[in-house]
N, C-alpha and C positions, 0 to 999 in steps of 0.2 A: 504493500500500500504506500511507504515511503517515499519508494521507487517513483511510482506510479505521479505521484505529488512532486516530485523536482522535475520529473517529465512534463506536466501540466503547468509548472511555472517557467523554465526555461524555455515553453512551445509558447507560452506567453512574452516572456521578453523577444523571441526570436520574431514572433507577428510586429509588436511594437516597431522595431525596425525597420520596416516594411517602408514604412511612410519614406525616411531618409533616402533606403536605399531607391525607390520609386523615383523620389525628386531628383539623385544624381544621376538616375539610369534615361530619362525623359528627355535632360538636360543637357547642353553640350560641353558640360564642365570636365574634366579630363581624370583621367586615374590618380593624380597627383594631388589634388583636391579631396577624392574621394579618401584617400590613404589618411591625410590630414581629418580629417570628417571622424573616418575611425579612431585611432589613435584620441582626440577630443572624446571621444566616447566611451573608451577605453577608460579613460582619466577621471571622468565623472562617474564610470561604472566604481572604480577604486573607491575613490573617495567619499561614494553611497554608503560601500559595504564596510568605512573604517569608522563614518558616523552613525550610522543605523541606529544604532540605541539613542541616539541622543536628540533624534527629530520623532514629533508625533504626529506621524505622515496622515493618519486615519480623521487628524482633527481639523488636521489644514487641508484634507481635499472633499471635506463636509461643508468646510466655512464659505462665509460669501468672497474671499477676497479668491477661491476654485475658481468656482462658478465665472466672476468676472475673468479670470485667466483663460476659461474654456473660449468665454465668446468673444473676448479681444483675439484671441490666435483662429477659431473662427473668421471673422473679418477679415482678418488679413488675408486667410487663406480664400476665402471668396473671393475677395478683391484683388489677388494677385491673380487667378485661375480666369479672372475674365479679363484683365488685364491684359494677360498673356494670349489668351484665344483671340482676341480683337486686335490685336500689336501684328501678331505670323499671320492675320488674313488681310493686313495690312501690307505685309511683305516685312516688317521689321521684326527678328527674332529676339525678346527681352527674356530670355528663360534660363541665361544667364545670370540674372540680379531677380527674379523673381523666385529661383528654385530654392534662395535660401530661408526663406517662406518653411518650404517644407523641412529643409536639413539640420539647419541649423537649432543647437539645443533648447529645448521648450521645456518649461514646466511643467506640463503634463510627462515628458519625455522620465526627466528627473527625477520625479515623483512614482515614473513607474517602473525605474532604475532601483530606488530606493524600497520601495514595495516588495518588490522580487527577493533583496539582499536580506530583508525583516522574514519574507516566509521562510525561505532554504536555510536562515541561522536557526528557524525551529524545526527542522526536520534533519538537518545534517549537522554533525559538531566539528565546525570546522572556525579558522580563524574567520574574524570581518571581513580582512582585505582579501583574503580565498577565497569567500565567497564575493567578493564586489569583482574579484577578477573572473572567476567563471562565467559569472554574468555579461561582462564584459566580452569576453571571448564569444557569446552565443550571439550576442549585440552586435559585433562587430562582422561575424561569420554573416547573417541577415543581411546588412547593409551590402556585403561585398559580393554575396551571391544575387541579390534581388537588383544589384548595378548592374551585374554582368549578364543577367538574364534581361534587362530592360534595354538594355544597350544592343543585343542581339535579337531580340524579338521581332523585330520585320525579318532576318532571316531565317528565322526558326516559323516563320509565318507561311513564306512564301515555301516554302518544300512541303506547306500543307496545303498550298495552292489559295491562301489566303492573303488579299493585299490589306496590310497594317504598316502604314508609314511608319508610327512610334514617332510624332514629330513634337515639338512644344504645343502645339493645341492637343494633342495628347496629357501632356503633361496642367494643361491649363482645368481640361475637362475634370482628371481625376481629382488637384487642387479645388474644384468647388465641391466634390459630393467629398470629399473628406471635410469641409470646411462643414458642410451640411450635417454630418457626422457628430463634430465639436459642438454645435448647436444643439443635438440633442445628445450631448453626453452631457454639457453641462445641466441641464434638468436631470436627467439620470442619477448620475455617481453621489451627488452630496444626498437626494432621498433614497438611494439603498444604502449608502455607507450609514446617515443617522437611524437607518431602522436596522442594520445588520451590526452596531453598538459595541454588542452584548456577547457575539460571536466569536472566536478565536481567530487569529491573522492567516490562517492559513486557507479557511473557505471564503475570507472577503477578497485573497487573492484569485482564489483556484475553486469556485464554483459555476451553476449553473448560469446565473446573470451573469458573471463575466465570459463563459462561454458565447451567450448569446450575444454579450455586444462585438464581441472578437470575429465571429462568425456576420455580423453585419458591416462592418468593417471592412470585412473581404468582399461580401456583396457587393457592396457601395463599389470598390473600386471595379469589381467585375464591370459593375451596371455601365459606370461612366467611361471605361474601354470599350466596351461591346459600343455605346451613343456613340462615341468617337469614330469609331469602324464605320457603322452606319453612315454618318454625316459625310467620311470623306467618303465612300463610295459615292451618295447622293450628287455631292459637288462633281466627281466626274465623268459621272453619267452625262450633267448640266452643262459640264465641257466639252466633253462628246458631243453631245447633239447640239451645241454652239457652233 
């Protein structure tokens, strides 16, 4: 069962990363970047797992000052995702200065860095910074597999005989339904955190609600790929018969 439980947190940090690795995989920022990206993650994983005890993570992502943090990075991310879609149908590609939107470290991000390091120090007896480093390690494996798979996905597309540009309106699309996402996360998290109180750290990390937001999460970006696909085909049908 132990097992089973560092499995279901580390499958959790590894999703978390998701967003990061998405935003430099979209983006045309280069490996050298991304390394840096890690490495920064890496850093903050540490330095979760050597404070852990000394932050009350469960109190501050209840409170209202969450909440406001959920829907200011909302915003942004709305407002950078259309930004970005209306700049490349302009002809001007900003997904350079826009993708740091998604990469760059967020509070939510930290907070679910620090979360991870509090569950895994009650199921395994290991040092803090052991555990803030394997977290770390799983964070950083995410980011660098979900670059590499983003970064190659029109050719992994096309030998399916599917055309996916993978272009910044790519990147702009999935930027608002994640953004849509933070919006109702922040209603979310602070009413199950204050009704789940009572509960031990290891089901408010590694339960059913966080299944299902983790599992929407994924949808959201399915959904906003799959619109994307659609759109560009539509646009070149509209060229076509132009």
């Amino acid at each position: 069962m132990a097992t089973l439980i560092v499995i279901g947190i580390l499958s959790s940090v590894f999703i978390f990363g998701l967003k990061t690795g998405i935003g430099c995989g979209f983006s045309k920022t280069g490996w050298k970047v991304v390394f840096v990206l890690c490495l920064l993650y890496f850093g903050i994983a540490l330095v979760a797992g050597y404070f852990m005890d000394a932050i009350d993570v469960t109190s501050f992502m209840s409170s209202p000052l969450a909440s406001a943090i959920h829907i200011t990075l909302a915003l942004f991310l709305l407002g950078g995702g259309i930004v970005t879609m209306k700049k490349w149908h302009a002809g001007c590609d900003v997904s350079n200065k826009t993708f740091l939107i998604m990469v760059l470290p967020c509070p939510v991000c930290m907070a679910a860095l620090l979360v991870s390091c509090v569950a895994l120090s009650t199921v395994v007896e290991l040092d803090g910074i052991v555990i803030g480093a394997l977290v770390g390690i799983v964070f950083v494996l995410s980011i660098l597999l979900t670059t590499f798979v983003m970064k190659n996905l029109s050719k992994m597309t096309q030998k399916l005989h599917i055309n996916f540009a993978g272009t910044p309106d790519t990147l702009g699309a999935i930027m608002v339904f994640i953004g849509l996402f933070y919006l109702i996360a922040a209603i979310m998290i602070p009413a199950y955190i204050g009704a789940s109180a009572a509960r031990s750290t290891i089901p408010i990390v590694f339960g059913t609600a966080e299944l299902t937001v983790l599992i929407c999460v994924c949808l959201l970006v399915v959904f906003g790929a799959a619109l994307t696909v659609a759109a560009d085909r539509s646009r070149e049908k509209s060229a076509k018969g132009q």
